[in-house]
N, C-alpha and C positions, 0 to 999 in steps of 0.2 A: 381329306376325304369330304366329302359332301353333307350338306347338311341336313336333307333333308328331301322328301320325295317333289316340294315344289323346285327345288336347286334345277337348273337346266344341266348343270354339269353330273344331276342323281345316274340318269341312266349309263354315261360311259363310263365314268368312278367304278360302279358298282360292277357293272358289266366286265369291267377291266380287270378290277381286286378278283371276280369269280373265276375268270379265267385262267387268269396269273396262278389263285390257289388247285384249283384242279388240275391246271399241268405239273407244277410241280408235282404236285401229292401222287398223281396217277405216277410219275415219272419216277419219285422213292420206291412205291408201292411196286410199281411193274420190276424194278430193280431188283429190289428184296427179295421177292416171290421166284423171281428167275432165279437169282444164286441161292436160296435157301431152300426152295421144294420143288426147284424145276420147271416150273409153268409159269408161262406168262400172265399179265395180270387180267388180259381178256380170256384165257382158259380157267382161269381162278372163277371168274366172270359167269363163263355159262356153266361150269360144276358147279356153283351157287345157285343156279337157277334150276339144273337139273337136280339137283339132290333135296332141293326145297318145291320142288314139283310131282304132282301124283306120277307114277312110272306111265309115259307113254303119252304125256301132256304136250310136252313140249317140241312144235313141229322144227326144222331149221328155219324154215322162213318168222318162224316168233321168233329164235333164237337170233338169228340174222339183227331184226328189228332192233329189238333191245341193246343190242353191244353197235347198234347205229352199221350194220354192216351191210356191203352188196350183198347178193347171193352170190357172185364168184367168191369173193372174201371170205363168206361164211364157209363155203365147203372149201375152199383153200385148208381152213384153220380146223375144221371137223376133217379132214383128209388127215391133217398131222396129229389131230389130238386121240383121233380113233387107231392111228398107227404106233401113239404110244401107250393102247390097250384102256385107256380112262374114259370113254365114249363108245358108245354102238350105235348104227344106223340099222330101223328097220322100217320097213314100207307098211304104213298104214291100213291094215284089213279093207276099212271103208273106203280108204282111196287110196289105190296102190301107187297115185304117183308123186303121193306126199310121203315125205320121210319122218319119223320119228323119233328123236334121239335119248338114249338110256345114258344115267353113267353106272358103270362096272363099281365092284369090288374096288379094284386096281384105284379110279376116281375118287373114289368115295377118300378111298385112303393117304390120298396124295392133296385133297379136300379140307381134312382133317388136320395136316400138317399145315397145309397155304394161310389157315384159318388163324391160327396162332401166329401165324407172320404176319398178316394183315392186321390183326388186332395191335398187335403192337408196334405197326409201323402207324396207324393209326390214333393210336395213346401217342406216341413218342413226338411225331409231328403236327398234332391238331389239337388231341383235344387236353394235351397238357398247358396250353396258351390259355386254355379256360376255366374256370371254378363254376362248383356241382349246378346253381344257378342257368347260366349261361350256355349249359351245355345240353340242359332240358329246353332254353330257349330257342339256342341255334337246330334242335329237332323242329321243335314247330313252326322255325321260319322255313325249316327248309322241307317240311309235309307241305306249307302253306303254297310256297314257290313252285311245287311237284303239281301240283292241283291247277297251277295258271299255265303250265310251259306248256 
């Protein structure tokens, strides 16, 4: 790997190693979460977001944004996730041609379950490689890298 941020070889190294680690990771993680609580690991994704959001905060076009999706894609995935009861769509007071999305009971509780499979596919394949050190650091490289992207 690279040595160093003057290395010419720093940006594909690093770039590469991120990649590589996120797809796998996302690819256990989406895995897991489907055979253990039913949802994929982009509905894990916005019931995270909705349920860590004031009720009524969250348009789909945010939602869309965040999980990097079209707006087809978005209401594709809010088409099926509202049809398995964990989501609701409701038109915004102030502008009725923005939608708004809730998660239910139903979410909350299938939320609850995904929560604990992700923690632990996340202990099991990341941050077992690390000690208690290193894992305070790898938080602040990666606030650090959030902040430039």
């Amino acid at each position: 790997m690279a040595d160093g941020p003057d290395d010419p070889e720093a940006p594909t190294a690093v770039g590469h190693a991120l990649w590589a680690l996120t797809s796998r990771l996302g690819q256990r993680l989406d895995s897991a979460l489907t055979r253990e609580a039913g949802i994929s690991l982009a509905w894990f994704i916005l019931l995270r977001q909705l349920a860590s959001a004031a009720p009524g905060d969250l348009r789909m076009r945010d939602a869309g944004a965040a999980l990097v999706m079209t707006s087809g894609g978005m209401t594709r995935m809010v088409d099926r996730i509202e049809a398995a009861g964990h989501v609701e769509r409701r038109a915004c007071p102030q502008d009725r041609r923005a939608l708004r999305l809730y998660i239910t009971d139903a979410g909350r509780a299938v939320l609850r379950q995904a929560e604990l499979v992700y923690r632990r596919e996340l202990e099991t394949h990341l941050l077992r490689h690390l000690h208690g050190d290193e894992v305070r650091q790898l938080r602040q490289i990666l606030a650090k890298l959030g902040h430039g992207a």
